[in-house]
KEMAR-937638 format. One record per residue (C-alpha): residue number from 0; residue in three letters; x, y, z. Coordinates in nm, 2 decimals, padded with zeros to 4 digits. Layout:
REM KEMAR-937638
+-----+-----+--------+--------+--------+
:   n : res :     xx :     yy :     zz :
+-----+-----+--------+--------+--------+
: NUM : Ala :      X :      Y :      Z :
...
+-----+-----+--------+--------+--------+
END
This chain:
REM KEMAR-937638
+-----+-----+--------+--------+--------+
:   n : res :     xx :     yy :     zz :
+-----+-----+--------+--------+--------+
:   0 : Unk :  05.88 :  10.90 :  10.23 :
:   1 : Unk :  05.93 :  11.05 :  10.56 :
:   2 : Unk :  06.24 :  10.93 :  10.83 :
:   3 : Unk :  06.03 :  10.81 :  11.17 :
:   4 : Unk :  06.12 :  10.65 :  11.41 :
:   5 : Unk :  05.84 :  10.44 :  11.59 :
:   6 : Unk :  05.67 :  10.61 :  11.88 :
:   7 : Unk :  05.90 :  10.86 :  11.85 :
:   8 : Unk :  05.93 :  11.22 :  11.68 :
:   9 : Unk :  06.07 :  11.21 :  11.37 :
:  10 : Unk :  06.42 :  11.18 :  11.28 :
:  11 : Unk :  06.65 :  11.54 :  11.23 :
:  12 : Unk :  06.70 :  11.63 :  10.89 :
:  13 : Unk :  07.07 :  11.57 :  10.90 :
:  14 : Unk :  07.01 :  11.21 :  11.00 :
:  15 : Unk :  06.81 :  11.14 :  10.70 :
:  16 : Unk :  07.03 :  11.28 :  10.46 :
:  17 : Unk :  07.32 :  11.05 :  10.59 :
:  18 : Unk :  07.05 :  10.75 :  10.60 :
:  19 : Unk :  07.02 :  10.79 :  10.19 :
:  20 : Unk :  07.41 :  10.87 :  10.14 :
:  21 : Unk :  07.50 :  10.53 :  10.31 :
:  22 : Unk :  07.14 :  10.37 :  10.17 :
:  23 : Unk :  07.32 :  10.50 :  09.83 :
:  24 : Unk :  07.66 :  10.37 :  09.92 :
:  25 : Unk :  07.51 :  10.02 :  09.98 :
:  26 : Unk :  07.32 :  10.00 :  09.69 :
:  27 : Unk :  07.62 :  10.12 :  09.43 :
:  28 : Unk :  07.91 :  09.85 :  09.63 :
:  29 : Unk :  07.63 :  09.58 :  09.53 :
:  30 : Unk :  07.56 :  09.71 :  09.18 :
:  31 : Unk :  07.92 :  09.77 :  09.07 :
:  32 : Unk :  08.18 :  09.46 :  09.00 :
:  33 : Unk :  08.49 :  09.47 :  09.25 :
:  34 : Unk :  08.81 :  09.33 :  09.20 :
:  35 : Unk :  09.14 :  09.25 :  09.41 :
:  36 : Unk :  09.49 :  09.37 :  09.33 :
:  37 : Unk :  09.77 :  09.16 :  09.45 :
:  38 : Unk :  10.18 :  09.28 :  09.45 :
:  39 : Unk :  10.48 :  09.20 :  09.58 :
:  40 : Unk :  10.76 :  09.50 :  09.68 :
:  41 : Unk :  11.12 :  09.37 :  09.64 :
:  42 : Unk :  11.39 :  09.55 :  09.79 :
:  43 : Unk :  11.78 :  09.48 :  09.74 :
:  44 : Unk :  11.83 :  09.42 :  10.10 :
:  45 : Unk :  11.53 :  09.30 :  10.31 :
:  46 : Unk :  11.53 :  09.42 :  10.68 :
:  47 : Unk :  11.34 :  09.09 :  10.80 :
:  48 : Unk :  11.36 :  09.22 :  11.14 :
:  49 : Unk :  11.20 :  09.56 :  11.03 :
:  50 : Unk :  10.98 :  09.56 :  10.73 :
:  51 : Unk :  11.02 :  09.90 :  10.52 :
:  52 : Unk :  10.68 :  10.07 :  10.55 :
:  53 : Unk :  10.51 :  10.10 :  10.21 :
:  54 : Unk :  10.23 :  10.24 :  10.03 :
:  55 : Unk :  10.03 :  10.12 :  09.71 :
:  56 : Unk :  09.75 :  10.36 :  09.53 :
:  57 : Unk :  09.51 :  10.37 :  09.27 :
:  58 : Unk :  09.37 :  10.68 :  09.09 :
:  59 : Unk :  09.14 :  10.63 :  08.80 :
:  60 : Unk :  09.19 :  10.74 :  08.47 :
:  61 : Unk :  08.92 :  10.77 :  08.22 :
:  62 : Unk :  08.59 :  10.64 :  08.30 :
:  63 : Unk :  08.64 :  10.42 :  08.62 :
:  64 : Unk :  08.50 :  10.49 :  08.90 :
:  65 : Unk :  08.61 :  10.77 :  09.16 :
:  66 : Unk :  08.52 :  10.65 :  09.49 :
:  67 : Unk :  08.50 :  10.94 :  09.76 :
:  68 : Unk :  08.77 :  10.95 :  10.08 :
:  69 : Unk :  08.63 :  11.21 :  10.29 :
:  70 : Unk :  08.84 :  11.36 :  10.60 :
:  71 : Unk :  08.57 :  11.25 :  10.85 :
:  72 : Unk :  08.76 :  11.21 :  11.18 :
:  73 : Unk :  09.10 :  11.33 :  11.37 :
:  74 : Unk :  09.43 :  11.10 :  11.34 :
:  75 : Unk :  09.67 :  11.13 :  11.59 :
:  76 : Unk :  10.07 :  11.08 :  11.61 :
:  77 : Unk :  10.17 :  11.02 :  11.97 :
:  78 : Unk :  10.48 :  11.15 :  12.07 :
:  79 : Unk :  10.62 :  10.93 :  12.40 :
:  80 : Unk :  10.96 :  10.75 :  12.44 :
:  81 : Unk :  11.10 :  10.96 :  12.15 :
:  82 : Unk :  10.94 :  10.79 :  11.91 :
:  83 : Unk :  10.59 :  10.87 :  11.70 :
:  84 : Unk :  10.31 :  10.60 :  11.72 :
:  85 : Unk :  10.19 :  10.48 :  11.46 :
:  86 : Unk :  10.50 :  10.54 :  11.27 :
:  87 : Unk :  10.30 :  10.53 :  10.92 :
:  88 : Unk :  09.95 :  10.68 :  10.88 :
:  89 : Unk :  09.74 :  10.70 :  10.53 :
:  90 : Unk :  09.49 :  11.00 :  10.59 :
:  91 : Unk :  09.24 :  11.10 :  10.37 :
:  92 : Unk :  09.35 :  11.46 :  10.24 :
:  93 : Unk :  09.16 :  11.74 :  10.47 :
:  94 : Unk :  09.22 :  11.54 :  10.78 :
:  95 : Unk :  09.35 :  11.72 :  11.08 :
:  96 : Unk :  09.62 :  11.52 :  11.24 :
:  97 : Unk :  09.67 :  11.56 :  11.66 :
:  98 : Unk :  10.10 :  11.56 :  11.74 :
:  99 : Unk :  10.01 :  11.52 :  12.14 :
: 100 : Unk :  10.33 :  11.53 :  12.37 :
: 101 : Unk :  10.35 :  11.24 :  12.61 :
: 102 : Unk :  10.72 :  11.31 :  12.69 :
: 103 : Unk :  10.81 :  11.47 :  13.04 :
: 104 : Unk :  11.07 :  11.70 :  12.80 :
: 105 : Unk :  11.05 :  11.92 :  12.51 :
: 106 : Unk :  10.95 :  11.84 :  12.08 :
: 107 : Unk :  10.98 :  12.04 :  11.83 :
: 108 : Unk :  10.80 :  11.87 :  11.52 :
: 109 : Unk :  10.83 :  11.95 :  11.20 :
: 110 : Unk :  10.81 :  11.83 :  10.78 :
: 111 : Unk :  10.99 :  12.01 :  10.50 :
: 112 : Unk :  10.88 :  11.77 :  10.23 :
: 113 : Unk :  10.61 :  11.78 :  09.93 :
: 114 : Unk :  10.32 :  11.62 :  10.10 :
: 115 : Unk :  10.27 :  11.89 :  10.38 :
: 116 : Unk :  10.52 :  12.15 :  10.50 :
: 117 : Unk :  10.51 :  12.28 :  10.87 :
: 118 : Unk :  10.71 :  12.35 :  11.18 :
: 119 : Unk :  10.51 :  12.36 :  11.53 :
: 120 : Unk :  10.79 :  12.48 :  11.69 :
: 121 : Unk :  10.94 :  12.38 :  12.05 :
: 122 : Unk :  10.64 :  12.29 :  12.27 :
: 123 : Unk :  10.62 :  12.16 :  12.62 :
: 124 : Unk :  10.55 :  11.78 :  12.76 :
: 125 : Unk :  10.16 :  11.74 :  12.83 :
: 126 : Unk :  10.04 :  11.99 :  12.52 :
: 127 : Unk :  09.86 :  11.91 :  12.16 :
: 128 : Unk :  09.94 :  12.08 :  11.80 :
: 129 : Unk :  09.74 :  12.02 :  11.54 :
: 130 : Unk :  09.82 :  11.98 :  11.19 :
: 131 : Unk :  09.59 :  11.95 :  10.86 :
: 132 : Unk :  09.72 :  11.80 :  10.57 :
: 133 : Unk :  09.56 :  12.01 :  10.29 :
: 134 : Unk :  09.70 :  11.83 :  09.96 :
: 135 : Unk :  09.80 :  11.47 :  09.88 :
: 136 : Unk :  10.12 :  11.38 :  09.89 :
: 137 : Unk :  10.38 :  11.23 :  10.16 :
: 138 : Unk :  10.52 :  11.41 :  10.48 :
: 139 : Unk :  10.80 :  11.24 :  10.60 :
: 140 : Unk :  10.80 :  11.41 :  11.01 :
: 141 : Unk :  11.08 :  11.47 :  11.22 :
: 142 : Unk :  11.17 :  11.63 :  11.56 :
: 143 : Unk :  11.45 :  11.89 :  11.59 :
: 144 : Unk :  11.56 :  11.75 :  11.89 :
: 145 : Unk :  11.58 :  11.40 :  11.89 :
: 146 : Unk :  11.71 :  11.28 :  11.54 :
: 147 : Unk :  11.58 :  10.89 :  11.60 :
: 148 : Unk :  11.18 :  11.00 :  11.61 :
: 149 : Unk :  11.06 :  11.01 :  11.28 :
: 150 : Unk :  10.69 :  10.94 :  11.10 :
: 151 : Unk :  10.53 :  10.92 :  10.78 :
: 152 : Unk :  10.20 :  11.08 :  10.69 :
: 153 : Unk :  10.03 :  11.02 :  10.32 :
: 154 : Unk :  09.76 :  11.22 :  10.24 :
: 155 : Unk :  09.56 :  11.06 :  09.96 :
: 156 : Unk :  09.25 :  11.14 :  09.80 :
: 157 : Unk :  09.12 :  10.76 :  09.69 :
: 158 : Unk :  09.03 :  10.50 :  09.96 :
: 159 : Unk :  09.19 :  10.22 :  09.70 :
: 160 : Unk :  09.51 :  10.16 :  09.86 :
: 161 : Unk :  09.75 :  09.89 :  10.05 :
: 162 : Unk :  10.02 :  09.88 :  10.31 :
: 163 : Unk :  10.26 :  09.64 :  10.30 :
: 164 : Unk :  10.26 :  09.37 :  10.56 :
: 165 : Unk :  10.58 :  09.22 :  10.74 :
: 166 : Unk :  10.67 :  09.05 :  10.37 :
: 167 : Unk :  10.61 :  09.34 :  10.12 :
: 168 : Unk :  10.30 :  09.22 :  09.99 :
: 169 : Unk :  10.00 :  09.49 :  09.94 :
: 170 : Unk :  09.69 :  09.37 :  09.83 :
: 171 : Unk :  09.41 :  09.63 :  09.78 :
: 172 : Unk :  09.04 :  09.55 :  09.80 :
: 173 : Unk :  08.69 :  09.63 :  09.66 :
: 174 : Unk :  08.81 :  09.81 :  09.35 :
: 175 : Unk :  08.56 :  09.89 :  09.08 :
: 176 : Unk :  08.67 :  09.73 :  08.71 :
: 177 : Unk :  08.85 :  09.99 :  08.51 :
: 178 : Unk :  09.21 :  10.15 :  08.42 :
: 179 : Unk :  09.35 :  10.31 :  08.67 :
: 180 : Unk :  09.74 :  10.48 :  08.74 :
: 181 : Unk :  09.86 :  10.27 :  09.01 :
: 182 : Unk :  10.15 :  10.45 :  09.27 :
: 183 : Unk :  10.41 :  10.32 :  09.51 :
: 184 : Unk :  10.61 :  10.50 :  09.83 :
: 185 : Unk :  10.85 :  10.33 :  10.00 :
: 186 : Unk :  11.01 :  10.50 :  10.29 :
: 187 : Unk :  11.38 :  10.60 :  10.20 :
: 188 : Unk :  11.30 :  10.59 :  09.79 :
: 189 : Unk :  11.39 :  10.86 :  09.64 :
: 190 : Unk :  11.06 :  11.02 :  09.44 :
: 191 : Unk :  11.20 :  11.04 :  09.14 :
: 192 : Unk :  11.26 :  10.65 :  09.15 :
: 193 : Unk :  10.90 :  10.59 :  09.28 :
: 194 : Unk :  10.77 :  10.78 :  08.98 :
: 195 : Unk :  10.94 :  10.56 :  08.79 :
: 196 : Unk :  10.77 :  10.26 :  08.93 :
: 197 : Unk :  10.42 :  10.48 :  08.85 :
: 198 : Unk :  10.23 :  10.27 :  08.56 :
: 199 : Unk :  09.88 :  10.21 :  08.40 :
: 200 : Unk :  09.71 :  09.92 :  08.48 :
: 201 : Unk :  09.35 :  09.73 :  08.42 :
: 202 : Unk :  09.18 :  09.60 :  08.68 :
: 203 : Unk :  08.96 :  09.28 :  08.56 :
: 204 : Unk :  08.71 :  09.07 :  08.74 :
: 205 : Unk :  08.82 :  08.87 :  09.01 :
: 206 : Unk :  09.22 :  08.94 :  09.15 :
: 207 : Unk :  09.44 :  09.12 :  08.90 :
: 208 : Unk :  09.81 :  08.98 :  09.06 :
: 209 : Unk :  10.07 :  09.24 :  08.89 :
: 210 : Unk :  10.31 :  08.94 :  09.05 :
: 211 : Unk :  10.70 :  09.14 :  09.20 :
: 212 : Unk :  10.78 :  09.53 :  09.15 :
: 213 : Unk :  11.15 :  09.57 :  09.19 :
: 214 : Unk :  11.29 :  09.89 :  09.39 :
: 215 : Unk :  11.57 :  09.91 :  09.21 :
: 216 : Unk :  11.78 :  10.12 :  09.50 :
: 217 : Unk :  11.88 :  10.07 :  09.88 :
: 218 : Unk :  11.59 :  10.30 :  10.11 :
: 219 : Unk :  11.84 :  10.51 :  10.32 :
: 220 : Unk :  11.72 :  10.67 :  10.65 :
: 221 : Unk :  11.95 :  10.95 :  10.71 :
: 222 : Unk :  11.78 :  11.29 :  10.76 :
: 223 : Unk :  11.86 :  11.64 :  10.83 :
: 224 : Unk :  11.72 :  11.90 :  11.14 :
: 225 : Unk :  11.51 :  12.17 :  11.04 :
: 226 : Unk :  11.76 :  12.40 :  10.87 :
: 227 : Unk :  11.89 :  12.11 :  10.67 :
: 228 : Unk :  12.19 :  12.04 :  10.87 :
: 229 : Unk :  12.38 :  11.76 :  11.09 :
: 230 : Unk :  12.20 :  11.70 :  11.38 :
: 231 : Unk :  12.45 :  11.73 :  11.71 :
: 232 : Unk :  12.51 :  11.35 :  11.84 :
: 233 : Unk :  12.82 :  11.49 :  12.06 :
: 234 : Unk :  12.66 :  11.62 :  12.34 :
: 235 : Unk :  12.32 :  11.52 :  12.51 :
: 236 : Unk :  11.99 :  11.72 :  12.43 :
: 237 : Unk :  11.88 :  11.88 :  12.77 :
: 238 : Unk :  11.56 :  11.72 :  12.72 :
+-----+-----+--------+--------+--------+
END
């Protein structure tokens, strides 16, 4: 069956081929059972002023489903009254993030975590760096300069996740039935205490409500510069 449009030539090749991936797409979401999954983070000590951000992931294990996440536009992390907007962003892995500088002054970003390691470097108010995030995991993304900026980027390579809203609670849509190994971040957790929290779960018809997950420790917020020392809060950065 040919692609036409009426009274016109017909379509590129390129736009057909998209055509039958999201005809495809369409079809499977109908023909496949989808379930919800419902949680609830606790914390020790709940910032109800300033929910801590949080992240909740499935990956499938055995025969459920893998659903593609494809990197398929630019995300961007604004830099403008010292501070990063959005603070959190969940990126498929492969995307290319934007760090523009809307500051009339100096940044110098940079990540020395797991997710994605990088330093751009001290760059100048009005300019762009760019930044792709090759392998899943989570940056957390600092300037050199100015200690209070800081961001979050997780890379992930399933489109079955949930952010916590202003009360903890994640609740993740559309998931095919199956067993899958269900993940958690929570900024300021230490990872060794979030792959603690990692389990298996089954995900049934209807909502699957795993009910409260505990954090059993504090998040802290403290970070070092670059070179993994103290930051200088005695005298004023010169921009």
């Amino acid at each position: 069956m040919r692609c036409v449009r009426p009274h016109r030539q017909p379509w590129p090749a390129w736009a057909c081929v998209l055509c039958a991936l999201l005809h495809s797409a369409s079809v499977f979401a109908q023909s496949v059972p989808a379930s919800e999954l419902h949680l609830q983070i606790v914390l020790p000590a709940r910032n109800h002023n300033a929910p801590t951000p949080a992240v909740v992931w499935l990956k499938p294990v055995g025969e459920a489903h893998q659903l593609p996440f494809q990197a398929w536009k630019r995300y961007t992390l604004l830099q403008k009254n010292r501070m990063f907007t959005p603070h959190l962003l969940v990126i498929p892995v492969g995307s290319t993030v934007d760090f523009p500088n809307a500051d009339p002054f100096f940044h110098n970003v940079f990540s020395l975590f797991d997710g994605k390691r990088f330093d751009l470097g001290l760059y100048e108010a009005g300019s762009d760096k760019q930044v792709v995030f090759s392998r899943e995991g989570v940056s957390y993304i600092f300037c050199n300069i100015h200690p209070e900026m800081s961001a979050v980027v997780v890379a992930l390579s399933t489109p079955l996740y949930g952010i916590a809203d202003a009360s903890e609670s994640v609740v993740i849509h559309n998931i095919p039935l199956g067993e899958y190994s269900l993940n958690i971040w929570v900024e300021g957790v230490p990872q060794a205490t979030l792959s603690g929290l990692a389990r298996r779960i089954h995900v049934g018809p209807g909502i699957t409500n795993l009910g409260n997950i505990t954090i059993p420790v504090v998040p802290t917020t403290g970070h070092t510069n670059k070179f993994g020392g103290k930051y200088d809060t005695t005298t004023k950065p010169p921009y």
